[in-house]
mmJSON file of the N, C-alpha and C atoms, coordinates in Angstrom:
{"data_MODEL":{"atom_site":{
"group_PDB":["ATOM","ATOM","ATOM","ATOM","ATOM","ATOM","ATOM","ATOM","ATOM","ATOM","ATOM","ATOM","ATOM","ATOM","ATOM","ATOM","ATOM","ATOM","ATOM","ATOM","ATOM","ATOM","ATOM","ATOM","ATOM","ATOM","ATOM","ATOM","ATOM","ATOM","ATOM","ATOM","ATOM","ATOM","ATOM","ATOM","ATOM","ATOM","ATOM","ATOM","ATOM","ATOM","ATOM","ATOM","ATOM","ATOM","ATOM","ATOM","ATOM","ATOM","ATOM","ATOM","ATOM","ATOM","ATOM","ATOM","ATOM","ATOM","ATOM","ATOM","ATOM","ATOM","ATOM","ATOM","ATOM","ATOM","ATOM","ATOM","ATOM","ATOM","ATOM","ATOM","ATOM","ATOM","ATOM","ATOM","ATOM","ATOM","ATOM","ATOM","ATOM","ATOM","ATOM","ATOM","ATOM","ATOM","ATOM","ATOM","ATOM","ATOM","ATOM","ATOM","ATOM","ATOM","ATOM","ATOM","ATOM","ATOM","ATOM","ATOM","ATOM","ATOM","ATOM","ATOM","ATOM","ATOM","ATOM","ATOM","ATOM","ATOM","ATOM","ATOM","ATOM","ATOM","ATOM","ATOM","ATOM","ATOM","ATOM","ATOM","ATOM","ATOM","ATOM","ATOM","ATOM","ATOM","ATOM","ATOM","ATOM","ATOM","ATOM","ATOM","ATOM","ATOM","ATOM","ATOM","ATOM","ATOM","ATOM","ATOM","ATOM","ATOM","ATOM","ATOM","ATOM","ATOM","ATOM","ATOM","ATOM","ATOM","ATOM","ATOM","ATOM","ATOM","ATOM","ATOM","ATOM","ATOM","ATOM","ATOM","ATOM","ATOM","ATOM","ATOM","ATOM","ATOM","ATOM","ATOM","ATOM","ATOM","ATOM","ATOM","ATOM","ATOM","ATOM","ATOM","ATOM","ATOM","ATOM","ATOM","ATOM","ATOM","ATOM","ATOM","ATOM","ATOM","ATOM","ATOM","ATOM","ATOM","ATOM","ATOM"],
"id":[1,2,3,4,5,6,7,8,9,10,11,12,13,14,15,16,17,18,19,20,21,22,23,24,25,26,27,28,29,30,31,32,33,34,35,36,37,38,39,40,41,42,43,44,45,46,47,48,49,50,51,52,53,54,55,56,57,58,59,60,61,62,63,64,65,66,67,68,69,70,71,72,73,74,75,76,77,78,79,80,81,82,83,84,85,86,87,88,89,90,91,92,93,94,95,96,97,98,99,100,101,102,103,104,105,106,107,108,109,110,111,112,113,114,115,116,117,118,119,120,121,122,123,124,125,126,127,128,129,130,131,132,133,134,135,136,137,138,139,140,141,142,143,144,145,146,147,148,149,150,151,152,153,154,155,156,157,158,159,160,161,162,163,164,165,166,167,168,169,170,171,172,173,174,175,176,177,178,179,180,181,182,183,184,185,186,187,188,189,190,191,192],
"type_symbol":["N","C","C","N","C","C","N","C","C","N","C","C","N","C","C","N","C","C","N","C","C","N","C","C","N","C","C","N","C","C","N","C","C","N","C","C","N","C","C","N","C","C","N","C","C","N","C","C","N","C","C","N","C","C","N","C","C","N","C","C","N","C","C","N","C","C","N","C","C","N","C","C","N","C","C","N","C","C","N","C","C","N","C","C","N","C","C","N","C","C","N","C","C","N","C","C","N","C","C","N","C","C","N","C","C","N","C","C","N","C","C","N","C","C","N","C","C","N","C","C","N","C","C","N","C","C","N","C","C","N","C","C","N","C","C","N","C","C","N","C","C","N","C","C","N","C","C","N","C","C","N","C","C","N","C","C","N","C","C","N","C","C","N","C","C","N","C","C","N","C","C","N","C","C","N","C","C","N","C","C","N","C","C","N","C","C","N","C","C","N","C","C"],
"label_atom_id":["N","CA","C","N","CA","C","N","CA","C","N","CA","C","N","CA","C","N","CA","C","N","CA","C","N","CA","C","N","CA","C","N","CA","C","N","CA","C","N","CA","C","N","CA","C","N","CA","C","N","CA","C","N","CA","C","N","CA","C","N","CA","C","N","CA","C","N","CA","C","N","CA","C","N","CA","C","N","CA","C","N","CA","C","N","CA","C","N","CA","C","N","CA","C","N","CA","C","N","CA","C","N","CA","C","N","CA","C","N","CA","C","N","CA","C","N","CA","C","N","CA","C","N","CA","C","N","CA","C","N","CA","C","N","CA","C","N","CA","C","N","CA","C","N","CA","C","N","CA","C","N","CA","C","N","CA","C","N","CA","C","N","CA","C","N","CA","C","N","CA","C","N","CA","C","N","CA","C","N","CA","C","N","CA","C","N","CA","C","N","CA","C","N","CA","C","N","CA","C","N","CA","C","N","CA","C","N","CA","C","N","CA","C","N","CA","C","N","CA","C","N","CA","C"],
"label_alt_id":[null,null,null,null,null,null,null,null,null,null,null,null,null,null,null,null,null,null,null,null,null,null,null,null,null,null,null,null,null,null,null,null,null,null,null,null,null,null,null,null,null,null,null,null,null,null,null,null,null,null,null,null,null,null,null,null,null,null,null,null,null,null,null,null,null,null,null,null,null,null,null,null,null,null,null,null,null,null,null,null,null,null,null,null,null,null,null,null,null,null,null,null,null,null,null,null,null,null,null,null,null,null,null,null,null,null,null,null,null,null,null,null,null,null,null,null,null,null,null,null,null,null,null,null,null,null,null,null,null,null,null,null,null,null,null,null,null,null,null,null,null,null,null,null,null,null,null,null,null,null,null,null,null,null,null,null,null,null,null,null,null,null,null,null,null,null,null,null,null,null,null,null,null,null,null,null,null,null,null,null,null,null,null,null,null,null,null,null,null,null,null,null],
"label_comp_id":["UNK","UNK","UNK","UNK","UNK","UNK","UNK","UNK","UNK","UNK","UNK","UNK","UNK","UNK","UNK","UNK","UNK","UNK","UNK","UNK","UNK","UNK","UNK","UNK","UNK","UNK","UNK","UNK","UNK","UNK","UNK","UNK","UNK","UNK","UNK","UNK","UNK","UNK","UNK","UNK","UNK","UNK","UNK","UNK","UNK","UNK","UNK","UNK","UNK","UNK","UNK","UNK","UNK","UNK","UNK","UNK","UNK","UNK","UNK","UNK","UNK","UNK","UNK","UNK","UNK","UNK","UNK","UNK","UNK","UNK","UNK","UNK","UNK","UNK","UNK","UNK","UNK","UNK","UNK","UNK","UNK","UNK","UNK","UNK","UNK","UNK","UNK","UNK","UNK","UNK","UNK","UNK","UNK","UNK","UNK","UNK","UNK","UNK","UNK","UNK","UNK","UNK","UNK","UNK","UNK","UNK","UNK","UNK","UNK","UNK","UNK","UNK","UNK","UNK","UNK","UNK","UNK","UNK","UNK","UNK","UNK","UNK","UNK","UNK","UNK","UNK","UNK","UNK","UNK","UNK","UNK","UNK","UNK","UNK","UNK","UNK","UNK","UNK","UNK","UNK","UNK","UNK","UNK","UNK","UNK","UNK","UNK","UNK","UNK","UNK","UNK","UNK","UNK","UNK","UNK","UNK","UNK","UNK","UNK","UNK","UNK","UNK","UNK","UNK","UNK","UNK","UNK","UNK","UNK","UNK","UNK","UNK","UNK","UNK","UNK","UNK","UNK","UNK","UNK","UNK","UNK","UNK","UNK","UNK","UNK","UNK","UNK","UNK","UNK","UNK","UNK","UNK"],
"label_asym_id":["A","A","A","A","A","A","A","A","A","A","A","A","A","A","A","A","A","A","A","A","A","A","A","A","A","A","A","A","A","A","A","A","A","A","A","A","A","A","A","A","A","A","A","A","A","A","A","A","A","A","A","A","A","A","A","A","A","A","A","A","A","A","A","A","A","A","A","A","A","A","A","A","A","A","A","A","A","A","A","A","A","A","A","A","A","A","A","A","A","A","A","A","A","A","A","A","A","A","A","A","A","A","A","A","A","A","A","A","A","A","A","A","A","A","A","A","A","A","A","A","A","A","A","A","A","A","A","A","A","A","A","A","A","A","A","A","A","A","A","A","A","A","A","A","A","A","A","A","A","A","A","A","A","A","A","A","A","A","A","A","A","A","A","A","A","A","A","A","A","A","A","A","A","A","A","A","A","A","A","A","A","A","A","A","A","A","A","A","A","A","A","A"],
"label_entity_id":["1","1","1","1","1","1","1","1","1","1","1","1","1","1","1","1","1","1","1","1","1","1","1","1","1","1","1","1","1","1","1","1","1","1","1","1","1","1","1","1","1","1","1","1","1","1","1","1","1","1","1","1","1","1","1","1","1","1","1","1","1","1","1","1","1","1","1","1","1","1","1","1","1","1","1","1","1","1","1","1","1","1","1","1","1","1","1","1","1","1","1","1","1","1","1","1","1","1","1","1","1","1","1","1","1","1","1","1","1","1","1","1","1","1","1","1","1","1","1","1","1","1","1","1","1","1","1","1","1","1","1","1","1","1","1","1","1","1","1","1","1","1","1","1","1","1","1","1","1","1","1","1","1","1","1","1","1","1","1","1","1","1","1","1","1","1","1","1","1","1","1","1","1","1","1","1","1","1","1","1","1","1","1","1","1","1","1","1","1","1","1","1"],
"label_seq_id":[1,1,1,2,2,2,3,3,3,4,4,4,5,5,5,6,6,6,7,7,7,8,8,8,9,9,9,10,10,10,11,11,11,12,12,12,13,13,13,14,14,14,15,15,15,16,16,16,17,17,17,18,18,18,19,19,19,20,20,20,21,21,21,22,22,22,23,23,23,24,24,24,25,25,25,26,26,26,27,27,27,28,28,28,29,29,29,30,30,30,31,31,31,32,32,32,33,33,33,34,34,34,35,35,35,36,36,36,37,37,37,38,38,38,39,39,39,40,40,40,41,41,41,42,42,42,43,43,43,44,44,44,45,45,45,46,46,46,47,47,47,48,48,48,49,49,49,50,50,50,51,51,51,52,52,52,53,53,53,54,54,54,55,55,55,56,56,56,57,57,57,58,58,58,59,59,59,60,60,60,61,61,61,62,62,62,63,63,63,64,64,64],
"pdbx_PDB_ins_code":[null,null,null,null,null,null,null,null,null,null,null,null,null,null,null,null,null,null,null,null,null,null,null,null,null,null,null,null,null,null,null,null,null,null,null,null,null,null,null,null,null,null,null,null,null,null,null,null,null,null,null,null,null,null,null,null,null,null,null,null,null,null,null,null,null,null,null,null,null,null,null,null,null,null,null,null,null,null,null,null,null,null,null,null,null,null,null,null,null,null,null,null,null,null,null,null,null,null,null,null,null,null,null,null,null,null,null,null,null,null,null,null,null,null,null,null,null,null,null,null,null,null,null,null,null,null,null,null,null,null,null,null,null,null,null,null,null,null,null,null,null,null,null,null,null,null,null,null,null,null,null,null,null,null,null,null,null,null,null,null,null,null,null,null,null,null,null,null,null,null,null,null,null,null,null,null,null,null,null,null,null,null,null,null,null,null,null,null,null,null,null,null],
"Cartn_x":[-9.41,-8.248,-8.114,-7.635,-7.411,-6.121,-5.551,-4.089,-4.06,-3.252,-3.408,-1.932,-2.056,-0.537,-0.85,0.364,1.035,0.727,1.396,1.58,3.38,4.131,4.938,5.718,4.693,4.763,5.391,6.176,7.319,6.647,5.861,5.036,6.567,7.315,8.156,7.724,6.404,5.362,6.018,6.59,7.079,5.726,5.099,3.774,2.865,2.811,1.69,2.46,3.492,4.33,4.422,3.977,4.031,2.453,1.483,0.245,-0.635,-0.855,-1.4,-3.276,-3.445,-5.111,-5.294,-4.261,-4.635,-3.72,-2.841,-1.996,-2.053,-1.91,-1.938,-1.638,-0.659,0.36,-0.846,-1.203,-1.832,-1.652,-2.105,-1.915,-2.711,-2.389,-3.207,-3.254,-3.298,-3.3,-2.161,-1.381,-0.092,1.135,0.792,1.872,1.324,2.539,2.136,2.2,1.513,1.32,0.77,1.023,-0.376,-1.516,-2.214,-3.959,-4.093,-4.764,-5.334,-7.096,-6.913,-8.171,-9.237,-10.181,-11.232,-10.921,-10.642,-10.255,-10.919,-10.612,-10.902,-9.311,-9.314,-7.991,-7.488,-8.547,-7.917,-7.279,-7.98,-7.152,-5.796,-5.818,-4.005,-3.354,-3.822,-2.591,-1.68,-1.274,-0.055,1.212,0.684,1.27,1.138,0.189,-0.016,1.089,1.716,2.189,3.525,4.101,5.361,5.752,4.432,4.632,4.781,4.277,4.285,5.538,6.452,7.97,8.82,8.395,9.476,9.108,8.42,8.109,9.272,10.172,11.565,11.234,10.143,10.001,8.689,8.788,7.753,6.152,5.35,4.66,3.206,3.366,2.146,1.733,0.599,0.723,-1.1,-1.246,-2.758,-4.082,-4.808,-5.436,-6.684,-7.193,-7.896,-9.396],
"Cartn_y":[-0.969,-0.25,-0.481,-0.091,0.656,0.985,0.269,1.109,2.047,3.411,4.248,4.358,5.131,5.786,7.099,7.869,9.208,9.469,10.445,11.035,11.468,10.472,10.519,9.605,8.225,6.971,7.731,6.118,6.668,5.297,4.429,3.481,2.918,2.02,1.299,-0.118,-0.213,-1.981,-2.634,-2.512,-3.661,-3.433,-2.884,-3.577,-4.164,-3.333,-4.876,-6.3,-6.322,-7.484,-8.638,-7.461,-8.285,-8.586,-7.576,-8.312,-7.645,-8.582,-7.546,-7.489,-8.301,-8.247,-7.181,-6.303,-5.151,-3.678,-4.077,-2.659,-2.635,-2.032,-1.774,-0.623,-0.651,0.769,1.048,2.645,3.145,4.589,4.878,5.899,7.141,8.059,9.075,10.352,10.436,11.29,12.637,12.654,13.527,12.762,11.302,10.767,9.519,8.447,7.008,6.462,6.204,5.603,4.942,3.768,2.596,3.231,2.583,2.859,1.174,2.232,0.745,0.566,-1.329,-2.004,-2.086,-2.274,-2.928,-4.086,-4.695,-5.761,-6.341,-7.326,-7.385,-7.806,-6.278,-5.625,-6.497,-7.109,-7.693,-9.44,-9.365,-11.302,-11.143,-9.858,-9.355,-9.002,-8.59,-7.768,-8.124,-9.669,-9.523,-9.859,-9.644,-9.424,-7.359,-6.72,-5.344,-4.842,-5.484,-4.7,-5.449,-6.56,-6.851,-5.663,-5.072,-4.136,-2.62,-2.704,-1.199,-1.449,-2.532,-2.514,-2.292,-2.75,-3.035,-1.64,-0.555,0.168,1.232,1.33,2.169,3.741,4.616,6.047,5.866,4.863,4.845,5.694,5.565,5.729,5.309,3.995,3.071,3.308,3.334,3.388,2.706,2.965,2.292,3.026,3.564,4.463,4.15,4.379,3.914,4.453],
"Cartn_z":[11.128,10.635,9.134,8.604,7.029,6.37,5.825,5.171,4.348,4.59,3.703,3.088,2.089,1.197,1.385,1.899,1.579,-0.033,-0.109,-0.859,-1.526,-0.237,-0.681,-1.178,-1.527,-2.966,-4.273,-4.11,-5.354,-6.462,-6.498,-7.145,-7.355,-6.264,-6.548,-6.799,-6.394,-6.387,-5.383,-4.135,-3.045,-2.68,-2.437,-1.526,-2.205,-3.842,-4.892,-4.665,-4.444,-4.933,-3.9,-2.602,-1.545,-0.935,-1.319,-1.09,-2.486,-3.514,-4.257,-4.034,-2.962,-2.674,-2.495,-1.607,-0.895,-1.672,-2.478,-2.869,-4.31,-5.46,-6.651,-7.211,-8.165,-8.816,-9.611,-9.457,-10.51,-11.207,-12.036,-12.617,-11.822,-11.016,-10.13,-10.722,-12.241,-12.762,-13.104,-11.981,-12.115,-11.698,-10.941,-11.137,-11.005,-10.455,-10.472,-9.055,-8.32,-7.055,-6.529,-5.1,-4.921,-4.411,-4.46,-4.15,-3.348,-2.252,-1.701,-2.103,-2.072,-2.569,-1.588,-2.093,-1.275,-0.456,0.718,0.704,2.093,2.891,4.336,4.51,5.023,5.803,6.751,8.088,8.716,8.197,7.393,6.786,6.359,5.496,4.838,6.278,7.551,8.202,8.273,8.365,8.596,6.541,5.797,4.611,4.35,5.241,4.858,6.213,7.158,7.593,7.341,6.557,5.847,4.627,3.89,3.129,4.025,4.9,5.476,5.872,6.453,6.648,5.801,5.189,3.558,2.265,2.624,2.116,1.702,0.796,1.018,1.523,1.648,1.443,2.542,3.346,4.649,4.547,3.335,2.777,3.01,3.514,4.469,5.771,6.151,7.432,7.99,8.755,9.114,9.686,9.339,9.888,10.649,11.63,12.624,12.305],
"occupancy":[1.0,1.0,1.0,1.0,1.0,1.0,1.0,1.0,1.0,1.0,1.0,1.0,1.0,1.0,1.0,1.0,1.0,1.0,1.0,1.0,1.0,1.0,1.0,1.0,1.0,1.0,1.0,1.0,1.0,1.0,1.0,1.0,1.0,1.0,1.0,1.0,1.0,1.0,1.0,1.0,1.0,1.0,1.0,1.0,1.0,1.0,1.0,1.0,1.0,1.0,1.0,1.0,1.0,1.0,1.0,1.0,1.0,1.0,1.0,1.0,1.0,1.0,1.0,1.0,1.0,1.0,1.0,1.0,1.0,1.0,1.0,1.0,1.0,1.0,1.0,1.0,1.0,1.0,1.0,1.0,1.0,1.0,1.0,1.0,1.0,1.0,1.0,1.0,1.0,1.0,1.0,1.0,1.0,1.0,1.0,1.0,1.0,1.0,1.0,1.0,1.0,1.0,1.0,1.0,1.0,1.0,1.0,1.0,1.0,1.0,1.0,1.0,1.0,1.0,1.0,1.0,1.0,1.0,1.0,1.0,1.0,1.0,1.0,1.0,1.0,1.0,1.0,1.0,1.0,1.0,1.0,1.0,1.0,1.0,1.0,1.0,1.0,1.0,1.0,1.0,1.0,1.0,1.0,1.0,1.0,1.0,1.0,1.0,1.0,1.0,1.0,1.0,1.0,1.0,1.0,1.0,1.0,1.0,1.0,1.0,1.0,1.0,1.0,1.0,1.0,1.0,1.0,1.0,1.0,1.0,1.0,1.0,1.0,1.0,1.0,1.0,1.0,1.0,1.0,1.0,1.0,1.0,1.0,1.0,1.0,1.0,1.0,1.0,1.0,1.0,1.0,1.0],
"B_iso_or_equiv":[0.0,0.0,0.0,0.0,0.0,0.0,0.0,0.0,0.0,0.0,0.0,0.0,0.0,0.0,0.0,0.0,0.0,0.0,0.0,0.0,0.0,0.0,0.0,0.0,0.0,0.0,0.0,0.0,0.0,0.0,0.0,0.0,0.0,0.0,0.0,0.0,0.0,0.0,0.0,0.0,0.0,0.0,0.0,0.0,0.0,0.0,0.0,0.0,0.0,0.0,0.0,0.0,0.0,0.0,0.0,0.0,0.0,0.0,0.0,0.0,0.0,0.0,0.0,0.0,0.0,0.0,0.0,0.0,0.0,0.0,0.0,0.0,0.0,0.0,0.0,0.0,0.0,0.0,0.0,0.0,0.0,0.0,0.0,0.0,0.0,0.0,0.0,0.0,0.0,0.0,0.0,0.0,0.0,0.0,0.0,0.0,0.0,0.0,0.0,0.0,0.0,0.0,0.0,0.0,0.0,0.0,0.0,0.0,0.0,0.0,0.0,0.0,0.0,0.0,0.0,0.0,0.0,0.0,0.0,0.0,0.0,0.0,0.0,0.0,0.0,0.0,0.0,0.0,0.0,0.0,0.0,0.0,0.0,0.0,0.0,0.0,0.0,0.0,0.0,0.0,0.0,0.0,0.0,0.0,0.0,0.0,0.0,0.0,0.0,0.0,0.0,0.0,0.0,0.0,0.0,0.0,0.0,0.0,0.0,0.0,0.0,0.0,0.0,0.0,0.0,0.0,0.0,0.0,0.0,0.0,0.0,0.0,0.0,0.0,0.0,0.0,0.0,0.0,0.0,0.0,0.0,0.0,0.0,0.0,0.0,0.0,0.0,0.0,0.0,0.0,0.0,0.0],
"pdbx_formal_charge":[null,null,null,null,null,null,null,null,null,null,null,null,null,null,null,null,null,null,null,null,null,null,null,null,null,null,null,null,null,null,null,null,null,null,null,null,null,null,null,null,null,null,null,null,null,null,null,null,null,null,null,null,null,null,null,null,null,null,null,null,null,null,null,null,null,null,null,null,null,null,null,null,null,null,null,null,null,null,null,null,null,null,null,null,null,null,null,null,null,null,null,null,null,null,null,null,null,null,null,null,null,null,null,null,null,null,null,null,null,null,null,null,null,null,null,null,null,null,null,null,null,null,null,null,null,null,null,null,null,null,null,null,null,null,null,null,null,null,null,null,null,null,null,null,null,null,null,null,null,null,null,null,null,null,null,null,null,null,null,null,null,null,null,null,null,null,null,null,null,null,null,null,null,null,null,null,null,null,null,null,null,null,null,null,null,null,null,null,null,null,null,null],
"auth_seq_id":[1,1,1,2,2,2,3,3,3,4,4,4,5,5,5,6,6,6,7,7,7,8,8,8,9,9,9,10,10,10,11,11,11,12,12,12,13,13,13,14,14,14,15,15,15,16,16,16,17,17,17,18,18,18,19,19,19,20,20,20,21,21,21,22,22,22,23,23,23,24,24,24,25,25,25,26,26,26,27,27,27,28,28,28,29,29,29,30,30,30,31,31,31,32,32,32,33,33,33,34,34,34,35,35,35,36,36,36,37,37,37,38,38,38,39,39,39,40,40,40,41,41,41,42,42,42,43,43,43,44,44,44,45,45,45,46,46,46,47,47,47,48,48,48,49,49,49,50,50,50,51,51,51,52,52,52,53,53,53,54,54,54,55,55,55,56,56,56,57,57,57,58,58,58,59,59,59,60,60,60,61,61,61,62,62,62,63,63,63,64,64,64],
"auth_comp_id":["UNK","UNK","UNK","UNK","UNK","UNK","UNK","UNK","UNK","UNK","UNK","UNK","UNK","UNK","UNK","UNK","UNK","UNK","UNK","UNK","UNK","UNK","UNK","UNK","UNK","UNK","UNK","UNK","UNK","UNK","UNK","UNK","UNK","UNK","UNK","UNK","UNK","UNK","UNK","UNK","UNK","UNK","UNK","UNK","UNK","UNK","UNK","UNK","UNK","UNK","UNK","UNK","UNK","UNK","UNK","UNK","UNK","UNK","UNK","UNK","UNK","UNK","UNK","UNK","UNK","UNK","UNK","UNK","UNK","UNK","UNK","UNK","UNK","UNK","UNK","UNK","UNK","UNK","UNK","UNK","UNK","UNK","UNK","UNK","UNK","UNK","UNK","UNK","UNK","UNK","UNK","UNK","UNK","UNK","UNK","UNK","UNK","UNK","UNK","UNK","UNK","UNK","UNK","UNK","UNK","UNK","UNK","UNK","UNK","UNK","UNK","UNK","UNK","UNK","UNK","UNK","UNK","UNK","UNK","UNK","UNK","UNK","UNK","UNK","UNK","UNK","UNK","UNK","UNK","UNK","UNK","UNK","UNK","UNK","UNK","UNK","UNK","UNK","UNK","UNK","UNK","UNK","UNK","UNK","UNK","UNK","UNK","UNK","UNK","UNK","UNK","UNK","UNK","UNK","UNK","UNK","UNK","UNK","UNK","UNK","UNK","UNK","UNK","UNK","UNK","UNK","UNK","UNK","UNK","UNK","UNK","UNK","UNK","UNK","UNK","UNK","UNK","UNK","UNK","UNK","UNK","UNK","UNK","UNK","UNK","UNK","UNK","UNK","UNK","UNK","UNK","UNK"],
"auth_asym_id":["A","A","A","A","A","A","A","A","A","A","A","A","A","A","A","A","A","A","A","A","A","A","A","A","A","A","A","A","A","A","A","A","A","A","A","A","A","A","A","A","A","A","A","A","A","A","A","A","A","A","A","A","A","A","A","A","A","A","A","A","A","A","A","A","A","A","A","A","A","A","A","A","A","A","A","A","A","A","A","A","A","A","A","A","A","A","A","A","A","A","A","A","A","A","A","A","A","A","A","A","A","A","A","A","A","A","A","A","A","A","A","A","A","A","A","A","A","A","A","A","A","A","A","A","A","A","A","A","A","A","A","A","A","A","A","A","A","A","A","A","A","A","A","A","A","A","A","A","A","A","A","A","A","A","A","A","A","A","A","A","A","A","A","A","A","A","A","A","A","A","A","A","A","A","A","A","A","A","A","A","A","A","A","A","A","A","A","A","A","A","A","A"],
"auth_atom_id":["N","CA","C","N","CA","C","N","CA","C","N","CA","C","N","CA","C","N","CA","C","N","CA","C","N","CA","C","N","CA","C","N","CA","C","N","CA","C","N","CA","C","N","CA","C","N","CA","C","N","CA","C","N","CA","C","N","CA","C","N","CA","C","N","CA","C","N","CA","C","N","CA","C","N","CA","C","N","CA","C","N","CA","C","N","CA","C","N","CA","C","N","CA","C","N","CA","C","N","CA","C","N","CA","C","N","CA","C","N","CA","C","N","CA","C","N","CA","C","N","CA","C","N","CA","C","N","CA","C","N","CA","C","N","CA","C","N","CA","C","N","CA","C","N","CA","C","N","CA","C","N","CA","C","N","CA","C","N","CA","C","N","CA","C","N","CA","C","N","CA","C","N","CA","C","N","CA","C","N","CA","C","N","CA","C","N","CA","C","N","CA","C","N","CA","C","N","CA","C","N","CA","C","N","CA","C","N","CA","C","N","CA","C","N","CA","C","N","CA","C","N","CA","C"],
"pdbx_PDB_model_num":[1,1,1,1,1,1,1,1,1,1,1,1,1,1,1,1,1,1,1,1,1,1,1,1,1,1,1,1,1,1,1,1,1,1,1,1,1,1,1,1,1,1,1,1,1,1,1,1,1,1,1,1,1,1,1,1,1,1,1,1,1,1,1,1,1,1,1,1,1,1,1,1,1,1,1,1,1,1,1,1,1,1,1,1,1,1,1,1,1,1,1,1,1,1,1,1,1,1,1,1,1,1,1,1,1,1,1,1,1,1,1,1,1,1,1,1,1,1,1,1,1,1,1,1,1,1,1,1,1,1,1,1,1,1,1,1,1,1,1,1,1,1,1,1,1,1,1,1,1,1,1,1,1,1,1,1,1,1,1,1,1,1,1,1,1,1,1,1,1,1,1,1,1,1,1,1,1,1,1,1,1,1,1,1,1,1,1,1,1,1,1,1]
}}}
């Protein structure tokens, strides 16, 4: 499994802030939003799904 971002990221940084191995605000060219990292997904899960909670605009999610 894999975390992804919508498209409907508002680049507020609660999920860099809360795991930044795996989330990072970037510049996406027309606006500003996280991008997920390279990472081994399963060591973060349980800090990637404190951010997929805490996400204000429910934006995270996990893709199979």
């Amino acid at each position: 499994m894999k975390p992804v971002i919508s498209e409907t990221c508002i680049a507020c940084g609660t999920c860099e802030a809360l795991c930044p191995e795996v989330f990072k605000i970037e510049d996406q060219g027309d606006k500003m939003m996280a991008v997920v990292q390279p990472a081994d997904y399963q060591k973060h899960k349980d800090k990637i799904d404190e951010a997929l909670a805490a996400c204000p605009v429910q934006a995270i999610s996990w893709e199979e």
